[in-house]
N, C-alpha and C positions, 0 to 999 in steps of 0.2 A: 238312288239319290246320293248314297253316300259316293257313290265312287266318280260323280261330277263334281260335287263338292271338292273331293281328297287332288282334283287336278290344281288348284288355284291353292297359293299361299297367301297366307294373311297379311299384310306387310302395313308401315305407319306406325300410328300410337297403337298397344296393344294395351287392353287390361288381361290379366291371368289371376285364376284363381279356381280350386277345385270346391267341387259342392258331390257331395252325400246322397243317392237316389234312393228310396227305399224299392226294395225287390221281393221277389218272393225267397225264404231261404232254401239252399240249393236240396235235393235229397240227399246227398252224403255230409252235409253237417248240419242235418236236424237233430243229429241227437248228438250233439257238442250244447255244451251249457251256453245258452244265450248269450252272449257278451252284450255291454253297454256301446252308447256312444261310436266314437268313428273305428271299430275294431268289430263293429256286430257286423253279422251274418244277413240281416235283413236291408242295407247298406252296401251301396256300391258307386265305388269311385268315381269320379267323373273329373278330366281336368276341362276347363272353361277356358275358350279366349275369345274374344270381342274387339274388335278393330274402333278404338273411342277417341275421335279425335276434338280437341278444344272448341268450343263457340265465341268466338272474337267479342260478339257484343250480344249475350242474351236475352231477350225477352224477360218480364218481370215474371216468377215462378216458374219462368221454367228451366230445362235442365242444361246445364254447364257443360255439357260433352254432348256431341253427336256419334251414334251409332251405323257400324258400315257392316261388315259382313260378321259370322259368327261360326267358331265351331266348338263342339263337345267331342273328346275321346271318352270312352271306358279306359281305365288303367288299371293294371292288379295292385297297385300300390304307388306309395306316396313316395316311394325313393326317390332322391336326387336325379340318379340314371334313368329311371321311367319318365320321368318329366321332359328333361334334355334330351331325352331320344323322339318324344314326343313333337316337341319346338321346334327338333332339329326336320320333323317332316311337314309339320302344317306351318310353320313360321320361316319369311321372309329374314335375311341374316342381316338384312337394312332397315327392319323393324325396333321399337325402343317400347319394351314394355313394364306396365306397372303392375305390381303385384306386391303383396304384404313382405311382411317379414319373416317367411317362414324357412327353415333351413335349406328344405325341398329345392329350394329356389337360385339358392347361392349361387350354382352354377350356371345360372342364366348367362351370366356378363359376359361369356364368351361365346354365347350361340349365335346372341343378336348384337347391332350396333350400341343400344343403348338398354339396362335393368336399371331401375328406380325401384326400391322395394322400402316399403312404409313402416312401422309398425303403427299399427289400428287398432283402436279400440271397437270392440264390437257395436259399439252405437253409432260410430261414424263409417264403418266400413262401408255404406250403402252410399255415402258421400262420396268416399274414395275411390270405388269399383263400381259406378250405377248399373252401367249396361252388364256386368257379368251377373251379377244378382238378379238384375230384372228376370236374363234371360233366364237365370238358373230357376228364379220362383216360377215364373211363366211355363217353364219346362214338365215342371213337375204337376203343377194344378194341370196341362193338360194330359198327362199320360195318368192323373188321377181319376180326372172325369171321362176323360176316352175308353181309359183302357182296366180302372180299376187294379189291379196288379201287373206286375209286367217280372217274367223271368229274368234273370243278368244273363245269360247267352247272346237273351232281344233286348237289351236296354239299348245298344247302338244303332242296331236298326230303329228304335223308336225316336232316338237323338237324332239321327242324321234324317230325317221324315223332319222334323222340327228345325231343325239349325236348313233344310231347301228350301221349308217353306219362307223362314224369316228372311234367310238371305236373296228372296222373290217377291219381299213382301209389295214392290211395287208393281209387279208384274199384273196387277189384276186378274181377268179370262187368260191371259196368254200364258199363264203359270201351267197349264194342264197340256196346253199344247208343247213348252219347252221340258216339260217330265215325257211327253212320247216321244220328245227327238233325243232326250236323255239315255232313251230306254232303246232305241234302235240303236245307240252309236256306242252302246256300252259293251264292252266285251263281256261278255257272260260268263260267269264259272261256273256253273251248273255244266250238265251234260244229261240230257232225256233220252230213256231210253224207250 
């Protein structure tokens, strides 16, 4: 799934933004003091983008941006270069994305056509980034109710299972048939012995 996915770049309005997956901690630093917050051991990176483009004339309640495709990396970190190396393989260079004010970020402006970066307040971010949240909360309630705990090795695999199915969400029945033609035309990295 992921490696159908990783053919196709995102391109358009972009939203970006990383979210926090909780995992199980690795065995070699269980016995490291717990840390808090975005530095714990039980926490693992995730950066977000979502293809969110404008709705000309909305409906009353409902939402201001339309959603198109969507992907989640695992990253080892937040660094500026992690990210840009990141954009620079699933992001279109003709894309204009929004994402906060974080430093991580700065260098955006030179990967793609256009970076808009906000500074948000945490009550309005869900205003600002609808579809990266959604997916992020979406993401999480299901690999809580699926899967209960997930190790960071398979957090990507569990991502990319989630960002084919949404990015198929209209596919109905023909979703399981385009995962077997996925699955014959993928080059395989395995070797059986």
């Amino acid at each position: 799934m992921g490696q159908r996915d990783d053919r196709y770049s995102l391109s358009g309005e972009l939203e970006l933004d990383d979210g926090f997956f909780t995992t199980v901690i690795p065995e070699d630093k269980k016995s490291e003091e717990l840390k808090r917050g975005r530095g714990s051991q039980k926490k693992t990176k995730v950066l977000v983008m979502a293809e969110s483009e404008k709705v000309t004339s909305p409906e009353k309640n409902k939402k201001t941006r339309r959603v198109g495709y969507l992907k989640m990396k695992v990253i080892p970190d937040l660094k500026a270069k992690t990210i840009e190396l990141s954009v620079d393989e699933n992001v279109s260079s003709q894309a204009s994305i929004v994402s906060d004010a974080s430093t991580s970020y700065n260098g955006l402006k030179d990967k793609v056509k256009g970076h808009t970066a906000k500074v948000i307040r945490n009550d309005e971010i869900v205003k600002e980034l609808p579809w990266v949240h959604i997916a992020i909360s979406n993401a999480k309630r299901w690999i809580l109710n699926m899967f209960h705990s997930v190790h960071p090795d398979y957090l990507q695999n569990y991502l990319d299972e989630f960002c084919y199915r949404f990015n198929r969400r209209y596919f109905g029945n023909a979703t399981f048939d385009r995962l077997v033609i996925a699955c014959a035309t993928c080059k395989n990295q395995f070797r059986y012995t």
